[in-house]
N, C-alpha and C positions, 0 to 999 in steps of 0.2 A: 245219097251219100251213106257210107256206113255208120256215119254218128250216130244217124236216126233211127238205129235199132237198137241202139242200147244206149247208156247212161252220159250224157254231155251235157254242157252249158253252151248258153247261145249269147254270145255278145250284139243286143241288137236294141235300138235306143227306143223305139217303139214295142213298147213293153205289151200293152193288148191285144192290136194289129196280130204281132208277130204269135203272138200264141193260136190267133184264129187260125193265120196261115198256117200253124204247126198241126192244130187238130186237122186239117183235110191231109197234109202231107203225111199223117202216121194212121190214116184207115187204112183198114179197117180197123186196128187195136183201140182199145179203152181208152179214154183220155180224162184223168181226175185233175182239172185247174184250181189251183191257190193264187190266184191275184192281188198282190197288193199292195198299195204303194209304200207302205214300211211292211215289211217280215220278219212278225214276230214270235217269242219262242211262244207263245197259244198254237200261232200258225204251224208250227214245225210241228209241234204236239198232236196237231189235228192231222199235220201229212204222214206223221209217223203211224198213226192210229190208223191211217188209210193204206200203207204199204203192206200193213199186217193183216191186211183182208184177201183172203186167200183170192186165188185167179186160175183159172183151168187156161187162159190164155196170157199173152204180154198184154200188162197194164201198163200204160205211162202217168205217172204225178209229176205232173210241170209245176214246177216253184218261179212265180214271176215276179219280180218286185222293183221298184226303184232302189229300194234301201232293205240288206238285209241286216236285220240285228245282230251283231255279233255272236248272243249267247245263242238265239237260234243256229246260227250256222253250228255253232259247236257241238250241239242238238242233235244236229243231222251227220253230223262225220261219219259215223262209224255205217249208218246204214249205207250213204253215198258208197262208202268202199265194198261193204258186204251187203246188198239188198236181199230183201226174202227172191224164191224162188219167181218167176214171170212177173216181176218189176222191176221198171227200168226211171231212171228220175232224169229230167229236163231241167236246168235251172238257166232261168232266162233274167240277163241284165243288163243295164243301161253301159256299164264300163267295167273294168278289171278292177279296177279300184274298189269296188264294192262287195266284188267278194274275200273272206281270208285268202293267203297265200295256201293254207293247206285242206280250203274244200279245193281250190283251182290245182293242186296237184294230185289229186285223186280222182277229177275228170277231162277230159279232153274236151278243149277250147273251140268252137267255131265261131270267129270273129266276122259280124256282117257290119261293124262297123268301118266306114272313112278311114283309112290309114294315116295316120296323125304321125307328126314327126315325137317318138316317145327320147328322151335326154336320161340321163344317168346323173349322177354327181361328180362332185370335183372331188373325190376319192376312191382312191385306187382300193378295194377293199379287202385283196389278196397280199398287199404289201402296205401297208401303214403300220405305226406305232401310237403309243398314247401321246404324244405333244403330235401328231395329226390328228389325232381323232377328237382333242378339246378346242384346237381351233377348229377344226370343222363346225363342231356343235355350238363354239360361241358365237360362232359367225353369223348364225342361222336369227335373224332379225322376228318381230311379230308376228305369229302366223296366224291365219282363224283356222278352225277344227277342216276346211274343204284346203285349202293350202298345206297344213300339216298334214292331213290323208295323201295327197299327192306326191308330199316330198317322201313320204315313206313309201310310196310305190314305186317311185324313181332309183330308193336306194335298192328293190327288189328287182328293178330291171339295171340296173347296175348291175347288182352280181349274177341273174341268171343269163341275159340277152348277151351284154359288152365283156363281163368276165368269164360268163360261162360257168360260174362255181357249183360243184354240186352241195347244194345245201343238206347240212343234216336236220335233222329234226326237231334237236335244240335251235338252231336258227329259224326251221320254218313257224315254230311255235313263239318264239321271239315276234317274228312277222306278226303272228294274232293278236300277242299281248300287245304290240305297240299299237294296233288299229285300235283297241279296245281302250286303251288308254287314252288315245286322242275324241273315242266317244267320252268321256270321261274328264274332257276337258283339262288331264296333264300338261303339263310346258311342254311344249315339243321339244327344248336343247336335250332336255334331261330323259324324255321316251328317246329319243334318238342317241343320245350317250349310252343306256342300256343297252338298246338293240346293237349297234355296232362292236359295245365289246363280245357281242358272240364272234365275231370276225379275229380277233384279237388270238392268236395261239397263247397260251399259257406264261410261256415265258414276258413275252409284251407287255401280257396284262400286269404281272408284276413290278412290270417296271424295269 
């Protein structure tokens, strides 16, 4: 496939496995593995250290991990979009969920995972106002930190999958802060009151 010549992620639940298979699938080129079950910003630091070693050929650094650390990921943005010259990055993960919304929009997705039935929320996010969007958010009962990740990825496939919205930038980085915040162990009513007023046009927000 063409992904595998240049820079993608792999949605695939076996995280070792799948990078072995990766190393024969992309010889003859180079292959630099970072494995790990959390990915942290040391790790990001050391792939970055690694991208910047020059290459008379395509090198690939596969970033694999159950769990990436937020601040790594934010670590890694800018090269993900601009690599140096013959590198290319592979980021392999367990689910969507675990990576920000705006490394996954500066790479292309190959999902080798079981197709799951993925749900939305019970807001329309193209048309609400603030007395929707405080019941929404009070409604939202105890969550732990893997619960709260989910429901904010549900409200991400809300708007790009069932509404189709094109998010701007301010909302994609909404998306980061609110992951980062549920590492951080915030209420979820109140990360998710944030994040949704980016949805919010001007006038709404006012009231």
């Amino acid at each position: 496939m063409s992904e595998l010549r240049r820079s993608h992620i792999i949605l695939n639940e076996e995280i070792e496995e799948r990078f072995e298979t990766l190393k024969r699938e992309l010889q003859p080129s180079r292959v630099v593995g970072f494995i790990k079950d959390d990915f942290l910003i040391e790790d990001a630091k050391a792939a970055i250290a690694e991208a910047y070693v020059s290459e008379a050929s395509l090198k690939f650094i596969v970033l694999a991990a159950k769990q990436f650390n937020v601040y790594s990921q934010n670590a890694l943005l800018k090269l993900l979009e601009e690599p140096p010259a013959n590198i290319a990055f592979v980021l392999i993960a367990p689910a969507k969920s675990v990576l920000l919304p705006t490394v996954r929009s500066r790479l292309p997705v190959v999902n080798e995972i079981a197709a799951s039935v993925t749900q939305g929320v019970d807001l329309e996010l193209g048309h609400f106002d603030l007395e929707a969007l405080y019941r929404f958010a009070t409604s939202l009962g105890r969550m732990d930190r893997h619960e709260s990740k989910a429901l904010i990825e549900r409200i991400f496939y809300q708007a790009t999958a069932i509404e189709k919205l094109p998010l701007t930038q301010p909302q994609l980085d909404a998306f980061d802060r609110a992951f980062r915040l549920i590492e951080l162990n915030a209420r979820v009513q109140n990360v998710v009151l944030t994040l949704l007023m980016t949805f919010l046009p001007e006038q709404r927000r006012a009231g």
